[in-house]
SETORRO-81553 format. One line per field, with one value per residue (C-alpha): x, y, z; residue in three letters. Coordinates in Angstrom, 2 decimals. Example, Ala and Ser with C-alpha at 12.3 -4.5 7.8 and 13.67 -1.06 7.14 Angstrom:
2
x	[12.30 13.67]
y	[-4.50 -1.06]
z	[7.80 7.14]
resn	[ala ser]
This chain:
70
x	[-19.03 -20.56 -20.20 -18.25 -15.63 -15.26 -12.67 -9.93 -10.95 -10.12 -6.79 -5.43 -6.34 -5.21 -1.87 -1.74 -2.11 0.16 2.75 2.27 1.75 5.31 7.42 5.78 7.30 3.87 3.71 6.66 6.50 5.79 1.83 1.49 -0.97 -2.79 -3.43 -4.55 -7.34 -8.43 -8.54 -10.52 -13.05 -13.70 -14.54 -16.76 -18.29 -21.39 -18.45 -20.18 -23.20 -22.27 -24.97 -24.06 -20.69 -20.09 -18.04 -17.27 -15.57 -14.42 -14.93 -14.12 -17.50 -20.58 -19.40 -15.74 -12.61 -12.50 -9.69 -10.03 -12.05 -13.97]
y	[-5.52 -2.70 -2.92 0.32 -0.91 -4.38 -2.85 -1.76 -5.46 -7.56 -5.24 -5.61 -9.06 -10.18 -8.57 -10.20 -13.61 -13.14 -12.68 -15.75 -17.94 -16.60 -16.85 -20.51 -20.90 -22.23 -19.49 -17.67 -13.68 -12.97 -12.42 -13.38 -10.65 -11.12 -14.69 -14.08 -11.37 -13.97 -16.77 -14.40 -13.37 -17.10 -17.49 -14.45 -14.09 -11.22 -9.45 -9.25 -10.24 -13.75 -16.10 -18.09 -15.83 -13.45 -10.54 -8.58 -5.12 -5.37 -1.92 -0.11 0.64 2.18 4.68 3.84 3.04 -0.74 -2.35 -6.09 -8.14 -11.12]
z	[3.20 1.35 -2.45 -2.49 -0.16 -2.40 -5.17 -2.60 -0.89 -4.01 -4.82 -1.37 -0.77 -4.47 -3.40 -0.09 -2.07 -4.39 -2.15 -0.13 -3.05 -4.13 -0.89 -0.72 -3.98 -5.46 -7.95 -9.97 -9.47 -12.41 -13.24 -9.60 -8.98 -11.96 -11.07 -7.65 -8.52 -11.25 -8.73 -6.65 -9.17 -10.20 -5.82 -6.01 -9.37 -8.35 -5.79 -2.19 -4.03 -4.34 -3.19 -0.24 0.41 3.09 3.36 6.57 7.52 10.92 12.50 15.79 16.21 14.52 11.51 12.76 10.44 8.99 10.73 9.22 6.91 7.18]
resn	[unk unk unk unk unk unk unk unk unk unk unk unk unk unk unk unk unk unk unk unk unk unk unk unk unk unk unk unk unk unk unk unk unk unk unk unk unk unk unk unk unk unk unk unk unk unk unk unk unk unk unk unk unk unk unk unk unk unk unk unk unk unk unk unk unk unk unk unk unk unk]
């Protein structure tokens, strides 16, 4: 993943969380979000830098759109 693509990564993927740690009733709503990027931050400390971490864009080919993450 290139470092420029990492912000919208952690906001979408902190949302994403959230939401699943609500509906599974593990976390109230409230500061849901906030939780989740912090839990995320603690996992990846340098961003896509972190040693021994590995972030992926999925694309549909060479200088194509990113349709997933890995």
């Amino acid at each position: 993943m290139r470092p420029e693509a990492f912000e919208a990564y952690q906001q979408s993927s902190s949302a994403a969380y959230a939401v699943d740690k609500v509906a599974a009733g593990s976390w109230p709503a409230e500061g849901a979000v906030a939780r989740a990027l912090a839990d995320l931050r603690n996992s990846l400390p340098q961003g896509p830098a972190t040693p021994d971490k590995h972030l992926f864009d999925i694309r549909v080919a060479e200088g194509g759109g990113v349709v997933g993450v890995l």
